[in-house]
C-alpha positions, 0 to 999 in steps of 0.5 A: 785618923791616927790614935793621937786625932782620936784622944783629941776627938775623945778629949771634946767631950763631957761626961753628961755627954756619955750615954751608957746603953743599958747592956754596957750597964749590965755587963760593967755590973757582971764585970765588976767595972765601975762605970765612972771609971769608964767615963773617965777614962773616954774623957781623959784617955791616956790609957787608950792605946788601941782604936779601930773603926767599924762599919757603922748602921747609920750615916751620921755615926762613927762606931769605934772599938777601943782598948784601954791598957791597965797592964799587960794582962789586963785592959778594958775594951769598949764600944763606942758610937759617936753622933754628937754624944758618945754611947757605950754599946758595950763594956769588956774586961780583958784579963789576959795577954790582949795585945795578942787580939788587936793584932 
């Protein structure tokens, strides 16, 4: 799936439809992240500019490790489980230069 599939993928949910475990609750807490922010940005993503699948536990579930670009030294990646909802596994704040990490 190229990145364009993924934001329409994305783009099909709703904000009830995200579900903030609660580790992603509390490093969005300790990293300052606003969590509205978080759901705005998976439901409307023109800010994602990076996604890579990961092995997923179970069948029925797709894992994806996302990057969302604010600037260059500063972008939000998460970790997303879609089955029907999409679960924020965990929310990270990257304050450097991240293109250098996604490749």
């Amino acid at each position: 799936m190229n990145i364009n599939n993924f934001k329409k993928k994305l783009k099909n949910y709703s904000k009830r439809d995200i579900i903030i475990t609660y580790h992603a609750k509390i490093r969005a807490f300790v990293r300052d992240i606003n969590l509205e922010e978080v759901k705005e940005n998976i439901t409307n993503p023109y800010k994602l500019v990076y996604f890579k699948e990961q092995k997923s536990e179970k069948e029925d579930e797709h894992k994806y490790e996302c990057y969302f670009n604010y600037s260059k030294d500063h972008c939000h990646k998460y970790v997303l489980i879609t089955n029907g909802k999409i679960i924020i596994v965990t929310i990270i704040n990257i304050n450097r230069n991240w293109q250098r990490s996604i490749k």
